[in-house]
C-alpha positions as CSV (number, residue, x, y, z in Angstrom):
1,X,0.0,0.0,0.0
2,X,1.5,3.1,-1.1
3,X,1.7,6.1,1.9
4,X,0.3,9.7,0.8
5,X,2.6,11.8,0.5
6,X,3.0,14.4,2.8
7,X,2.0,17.6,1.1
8,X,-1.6,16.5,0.0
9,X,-2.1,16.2,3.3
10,X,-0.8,19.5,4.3
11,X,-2.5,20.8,1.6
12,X,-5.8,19.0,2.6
13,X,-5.6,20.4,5.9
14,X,-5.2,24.0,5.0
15,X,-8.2,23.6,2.5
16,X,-10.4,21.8,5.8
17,X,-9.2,25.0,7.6
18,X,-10.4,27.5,4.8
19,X,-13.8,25.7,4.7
20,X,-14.1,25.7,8.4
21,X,-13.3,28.9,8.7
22,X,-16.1,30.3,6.4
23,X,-14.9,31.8,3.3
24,X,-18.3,33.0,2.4
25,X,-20.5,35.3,4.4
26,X,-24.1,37.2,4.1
27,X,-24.9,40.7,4.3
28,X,-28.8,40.7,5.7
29,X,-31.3,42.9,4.3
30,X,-31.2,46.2,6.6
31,X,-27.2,45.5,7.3
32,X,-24.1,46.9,5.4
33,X,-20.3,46.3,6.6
34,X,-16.9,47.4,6.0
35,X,-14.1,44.5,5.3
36,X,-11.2,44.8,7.3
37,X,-8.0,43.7,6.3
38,X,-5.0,43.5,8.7
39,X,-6.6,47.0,10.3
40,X,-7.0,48.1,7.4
41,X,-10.1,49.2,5.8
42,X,-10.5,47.3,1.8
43,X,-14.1,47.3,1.3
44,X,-17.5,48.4,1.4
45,X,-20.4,46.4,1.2
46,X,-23.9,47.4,1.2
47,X,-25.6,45.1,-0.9
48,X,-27.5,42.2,0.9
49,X,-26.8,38.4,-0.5
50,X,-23.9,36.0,-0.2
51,X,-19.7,37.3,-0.4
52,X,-16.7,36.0,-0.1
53,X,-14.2,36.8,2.2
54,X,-10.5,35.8,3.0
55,X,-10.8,33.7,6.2
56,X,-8.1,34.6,9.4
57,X,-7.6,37.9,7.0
58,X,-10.6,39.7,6.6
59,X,-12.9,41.0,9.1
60,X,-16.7,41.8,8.5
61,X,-17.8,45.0,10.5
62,X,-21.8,45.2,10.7
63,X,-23.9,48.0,10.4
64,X,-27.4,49.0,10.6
65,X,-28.6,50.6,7.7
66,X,-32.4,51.1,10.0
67,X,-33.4,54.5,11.5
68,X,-32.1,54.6,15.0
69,X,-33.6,57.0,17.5
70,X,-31.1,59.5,20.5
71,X,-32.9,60.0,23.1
72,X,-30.7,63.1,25.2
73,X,-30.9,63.8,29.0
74,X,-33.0,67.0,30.6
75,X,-30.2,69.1,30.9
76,X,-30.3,72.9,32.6
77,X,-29.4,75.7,30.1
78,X,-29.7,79.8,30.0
79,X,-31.2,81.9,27.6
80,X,-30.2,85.2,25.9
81,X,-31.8,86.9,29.0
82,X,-30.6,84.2,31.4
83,X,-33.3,82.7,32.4
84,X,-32.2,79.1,32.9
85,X,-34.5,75.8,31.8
86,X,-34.3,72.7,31.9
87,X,-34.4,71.2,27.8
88,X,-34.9,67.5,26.3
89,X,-34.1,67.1,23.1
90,X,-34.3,63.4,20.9
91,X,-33.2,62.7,17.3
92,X,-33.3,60.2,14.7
93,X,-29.9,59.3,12.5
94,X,-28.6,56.9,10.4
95,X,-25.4,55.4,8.5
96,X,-25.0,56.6,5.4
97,X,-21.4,56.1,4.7
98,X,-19.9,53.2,6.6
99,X,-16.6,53.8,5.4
100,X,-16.4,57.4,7.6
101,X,-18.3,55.7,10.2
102,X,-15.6,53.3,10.8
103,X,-12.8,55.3,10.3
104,X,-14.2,58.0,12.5
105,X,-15.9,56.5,15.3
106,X,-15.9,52.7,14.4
107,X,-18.7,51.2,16.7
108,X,-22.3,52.4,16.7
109,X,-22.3,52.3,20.7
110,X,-19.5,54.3,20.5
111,X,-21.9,56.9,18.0
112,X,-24.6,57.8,21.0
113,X,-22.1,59.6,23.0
114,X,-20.7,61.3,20.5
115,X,-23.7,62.4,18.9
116,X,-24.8,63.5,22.9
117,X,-21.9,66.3,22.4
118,X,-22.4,67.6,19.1
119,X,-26.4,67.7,19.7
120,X,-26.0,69.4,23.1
121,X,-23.4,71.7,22.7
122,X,-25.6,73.0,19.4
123,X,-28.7,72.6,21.6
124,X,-26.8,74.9,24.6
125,X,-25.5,77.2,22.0
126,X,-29.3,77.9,20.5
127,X,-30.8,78.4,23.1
128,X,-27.9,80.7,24.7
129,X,-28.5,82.7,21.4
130,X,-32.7,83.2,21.8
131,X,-35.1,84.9,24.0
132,X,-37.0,82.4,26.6
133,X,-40.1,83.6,24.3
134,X,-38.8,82.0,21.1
135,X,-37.7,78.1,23.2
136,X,-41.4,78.2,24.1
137,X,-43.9,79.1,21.6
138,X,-44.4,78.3,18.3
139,X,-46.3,81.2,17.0
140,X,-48.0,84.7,18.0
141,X,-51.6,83.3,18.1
142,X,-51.5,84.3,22.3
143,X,-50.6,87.7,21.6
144,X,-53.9,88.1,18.9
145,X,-56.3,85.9,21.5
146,X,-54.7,88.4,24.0
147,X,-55.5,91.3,22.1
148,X,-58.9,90.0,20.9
149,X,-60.4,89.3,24.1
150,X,-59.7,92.8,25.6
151,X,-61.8,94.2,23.0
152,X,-64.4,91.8,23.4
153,X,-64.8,90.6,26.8
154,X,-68.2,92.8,27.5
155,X,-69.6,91.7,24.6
156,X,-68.9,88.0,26.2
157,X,-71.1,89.5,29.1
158,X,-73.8,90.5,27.0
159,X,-73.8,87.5,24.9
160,X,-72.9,84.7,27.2
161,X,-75.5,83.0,29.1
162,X,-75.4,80.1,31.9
163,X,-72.5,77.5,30.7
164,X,-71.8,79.2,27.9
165,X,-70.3,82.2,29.3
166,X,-68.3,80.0,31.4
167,X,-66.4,77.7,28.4
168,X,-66.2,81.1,26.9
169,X,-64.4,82.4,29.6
170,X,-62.0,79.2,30.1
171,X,-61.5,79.4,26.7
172,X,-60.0,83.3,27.9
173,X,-58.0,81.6,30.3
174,X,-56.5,79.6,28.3
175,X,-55.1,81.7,25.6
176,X,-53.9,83.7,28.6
177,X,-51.2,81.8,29.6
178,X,-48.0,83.5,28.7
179,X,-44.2,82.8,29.8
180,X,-42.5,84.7,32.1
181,X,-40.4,87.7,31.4
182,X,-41.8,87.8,27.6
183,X,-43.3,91.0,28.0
184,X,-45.8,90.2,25.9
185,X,-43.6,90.8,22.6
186,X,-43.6,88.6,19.7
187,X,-41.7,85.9,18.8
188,X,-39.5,86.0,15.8
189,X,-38.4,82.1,15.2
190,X,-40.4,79.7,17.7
191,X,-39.3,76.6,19.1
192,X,-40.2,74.7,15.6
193,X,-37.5,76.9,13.9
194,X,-34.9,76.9,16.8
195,X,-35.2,72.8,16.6
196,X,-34.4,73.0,12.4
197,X,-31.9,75.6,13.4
198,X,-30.2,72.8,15.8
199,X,-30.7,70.5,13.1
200,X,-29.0,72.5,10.6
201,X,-25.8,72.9,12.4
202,X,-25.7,69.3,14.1
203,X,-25.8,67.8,10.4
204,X,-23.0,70.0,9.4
205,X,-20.9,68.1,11.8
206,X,-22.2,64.9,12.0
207,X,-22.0,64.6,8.2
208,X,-17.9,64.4,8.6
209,X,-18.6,60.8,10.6
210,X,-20.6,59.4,8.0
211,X,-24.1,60.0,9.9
212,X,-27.4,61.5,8.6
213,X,-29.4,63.2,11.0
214,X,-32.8,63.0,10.0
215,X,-34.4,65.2,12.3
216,X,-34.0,67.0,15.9
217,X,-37.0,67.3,18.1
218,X,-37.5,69.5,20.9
219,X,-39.3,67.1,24.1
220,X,-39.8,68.9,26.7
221,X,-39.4,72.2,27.9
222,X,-39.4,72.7,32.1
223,X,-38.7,75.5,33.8
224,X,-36.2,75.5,36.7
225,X,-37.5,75.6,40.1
226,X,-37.1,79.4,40.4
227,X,-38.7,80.2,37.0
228,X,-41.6,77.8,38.0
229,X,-42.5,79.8,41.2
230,X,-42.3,83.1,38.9
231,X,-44.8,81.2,36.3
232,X,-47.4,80.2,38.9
233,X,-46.9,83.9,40.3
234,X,-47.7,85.2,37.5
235,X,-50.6,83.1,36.1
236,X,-52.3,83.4,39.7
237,X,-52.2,87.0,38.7
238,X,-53.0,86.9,35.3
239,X,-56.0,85.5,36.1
240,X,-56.7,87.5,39.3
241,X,-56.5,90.2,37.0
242,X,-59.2,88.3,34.1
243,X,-61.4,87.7,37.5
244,X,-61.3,91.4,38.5
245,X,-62.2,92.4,35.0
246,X,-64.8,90.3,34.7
247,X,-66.1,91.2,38.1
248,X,-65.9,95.3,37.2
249,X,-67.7,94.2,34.0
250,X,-70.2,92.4,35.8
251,X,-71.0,95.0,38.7
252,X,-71.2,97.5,35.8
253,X,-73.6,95.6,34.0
254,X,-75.2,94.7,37.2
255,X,-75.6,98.9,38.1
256,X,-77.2,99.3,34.6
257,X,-79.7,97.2,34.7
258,X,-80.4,98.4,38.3
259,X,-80.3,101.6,36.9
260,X,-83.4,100.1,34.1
261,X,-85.2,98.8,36.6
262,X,-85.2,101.5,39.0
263,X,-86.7,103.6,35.9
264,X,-89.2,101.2,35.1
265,X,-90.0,100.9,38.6
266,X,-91.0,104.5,39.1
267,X,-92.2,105.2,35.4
268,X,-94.8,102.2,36.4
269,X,-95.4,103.9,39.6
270,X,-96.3,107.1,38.5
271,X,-98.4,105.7,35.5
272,X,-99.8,103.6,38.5
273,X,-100.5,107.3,40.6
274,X,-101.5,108.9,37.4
275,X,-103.9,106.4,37.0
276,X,-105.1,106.5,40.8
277,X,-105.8,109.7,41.1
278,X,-108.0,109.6,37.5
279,X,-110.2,106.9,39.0
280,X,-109.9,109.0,42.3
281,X,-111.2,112.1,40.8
282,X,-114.0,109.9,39.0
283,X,-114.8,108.1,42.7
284,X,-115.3,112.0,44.4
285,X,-116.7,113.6,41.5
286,X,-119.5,110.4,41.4
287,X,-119.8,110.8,45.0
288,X,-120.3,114.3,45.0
289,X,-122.8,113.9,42.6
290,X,-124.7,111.6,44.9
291,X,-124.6,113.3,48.2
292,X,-125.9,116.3,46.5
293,X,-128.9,114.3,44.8
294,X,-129.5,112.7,48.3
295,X,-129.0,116.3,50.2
296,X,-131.4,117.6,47.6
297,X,-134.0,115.0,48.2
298,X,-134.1,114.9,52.0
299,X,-131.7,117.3,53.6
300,X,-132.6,116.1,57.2
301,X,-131.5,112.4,56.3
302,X,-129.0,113.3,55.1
303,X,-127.5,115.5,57.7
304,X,-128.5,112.4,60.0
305,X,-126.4,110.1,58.2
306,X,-123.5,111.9,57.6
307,X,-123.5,112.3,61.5
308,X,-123.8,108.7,61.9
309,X,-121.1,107.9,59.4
310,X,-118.7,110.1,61.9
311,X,-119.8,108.7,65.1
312,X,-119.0,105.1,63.7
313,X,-115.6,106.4,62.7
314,X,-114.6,108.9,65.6
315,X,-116.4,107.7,68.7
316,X,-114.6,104.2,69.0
317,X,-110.9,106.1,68.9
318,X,-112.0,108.3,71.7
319,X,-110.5,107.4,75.3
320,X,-112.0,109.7,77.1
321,X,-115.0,112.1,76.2
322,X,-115.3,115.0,78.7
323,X,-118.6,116.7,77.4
324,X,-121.3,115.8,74.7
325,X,-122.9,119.2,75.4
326,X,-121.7,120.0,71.9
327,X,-123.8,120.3,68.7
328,X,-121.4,117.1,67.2
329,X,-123.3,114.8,69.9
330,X,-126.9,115.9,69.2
331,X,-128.4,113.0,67.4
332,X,-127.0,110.9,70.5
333,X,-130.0,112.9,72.4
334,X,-132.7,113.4,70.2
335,X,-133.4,111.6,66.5
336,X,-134.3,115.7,65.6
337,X,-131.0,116.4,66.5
338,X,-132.6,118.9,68.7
């Protein structure tokens, strides 16, 4: 039996070794990678399917090629007039050129913190750069409510009945609410432009490490302890002050229509008196017209009881009666009045 030589078997082991090691590999659908030979960079792959590779010499490097979200920390900053707040900001990015990616920052754990600085420091640097007024609001629509509802609260009074006038006024409230130390001026960017603004310059620099920023969104926006208090201050008097006006309105109104009804009142009163005294005259003159038939007819009854009338009306009110020798008491004596 003849022995195999030596080299086919050297040669059949390296090939084993080749196999085993995996000279093919797959780029999935979402993925691209970088081949890295010795350190240093040969390749570029972004095409999914099956490659090859040179085993023990070249290294695959993954990335993602899926939008991946930054989610930043609340962190304190000052504005122009320094007035600090407290700002969250999140993004979205992607690879776009794994080649700078790799060269630049190499791992895409390693990309979160470095995309932390470049977002903040633009983020600080914004903000530090605009009025408290523009990090807050997106428009001027407060201001016009503002403006509006001056010229139209008493109308609101007028108009507004039961539950209406109350959403109405809520509704006041509402577009009352204004930031502190704004003085009431309008804004000139608003938060939605400050946010492109930060996007704008981030992508200038993140562009360098391969990365696309997609977009930059302002979170949240808190005031700082301090500011806070100064907020509720001034909302509590803010609407103290829509409370009073509503109240001066009100007691206005409320001394007009007294004002109405007081007229009314004695307009029906003396139409009331007017009227009186017209059926008053008509009562006397119709009575006088009928004592004097009955005095013409029999003056002697009618002397008798007109004095009777009187004694039933005068008599019972007296306490004490210290003479009837008077001609008023003579029909108490004699039915002549003798």
């Amino acid at each position: 039996m003849k022995r195999v030589p030596i080299v086919l078997v050297v040669i059949a082991a390296i090939l084993l070794s080749v196999f085993l090691a995996g000279p093919f590999y797959i780029i999935d659908e979402g993925e691209q990678a970088v081949i890295v030979e010795m350190g240093r960079l040969v390749d570029v792959v972004t095409d999914a399917g099956l490659h090859i590779k040179i085993p023990f010499i070249d290294n695959v490097v993954r990335y993602p090629k899926r939008i991946m979200a930054w989610e930043g920390e609340q962190k304190s900053m000052p504005t122009r007039e320094k007035q600090y707040i407290w700002v969250d900001v999140i993004a979205r990015w992607r690879i776009t050129d794994p080649r700078k990616f790799y060269e630049s920052i190499s791992t895409v754990s390693s990309a979160y913190p470095k995309l932390g600085d470049i977002i903040d420091s633009e983020v600080r640097t914004v903000v530090a750069e605009n009025y408290l007024r523009e990090t807050v609001r997106n428009s001027n629509l407060i201001l016009e409510k503002t403006s509006v509802s001056s010229s139209y609260s008493g109308e609101l009074l007028d108009e507004a009945v039961g539950d209406s006038m109350f959403e109405e006024f809520e509704k006041q409230l509402s577009s009352m609410i204004q930031e502190p130390g704004a003085n009431n001026e309008p804004i000139q960017k608003g938060r939605r432009k400050l946010a492109e603004e930060i996007l704008g310059r981030s992508r200038r620099i993140v562009g360098g490490y391969g990365i696309e920023l997609i977009d930059v969104v302002i979170r949240q926006i808190r005031y700082s302890d301090e500011l806070t208090q100064s907020v509720y201050a001034r909302m509590i008097k803010e609407r103290n002050q829509i409370a009073q006006a509503f109240r001066s309105e009100g007691e206005g109104k409320k001394a007009e229509w007294l004002g109405r009804t007081d007229n009314e009142q004695r307009s029906i009163l003396s139409a009331a008196y007017e009227q009186a005294e017209k059926i008053r005259g008509e009562a006397d003159a119709e009575a006088t017209s009928i004592y004097a038939a009955a005095y013409n007819r029999d003056r002697t009854f009618f002397d008798f009881w007109r004095a009777m009338e009187s004694y039933r009306a005068t008599i019972p009110k007296l306490d004490k009666t210290l003479t009837t020798n008077m001609d008023y008491f003579r029909y108490l004596y004699s039915p002549q009045g003798r």
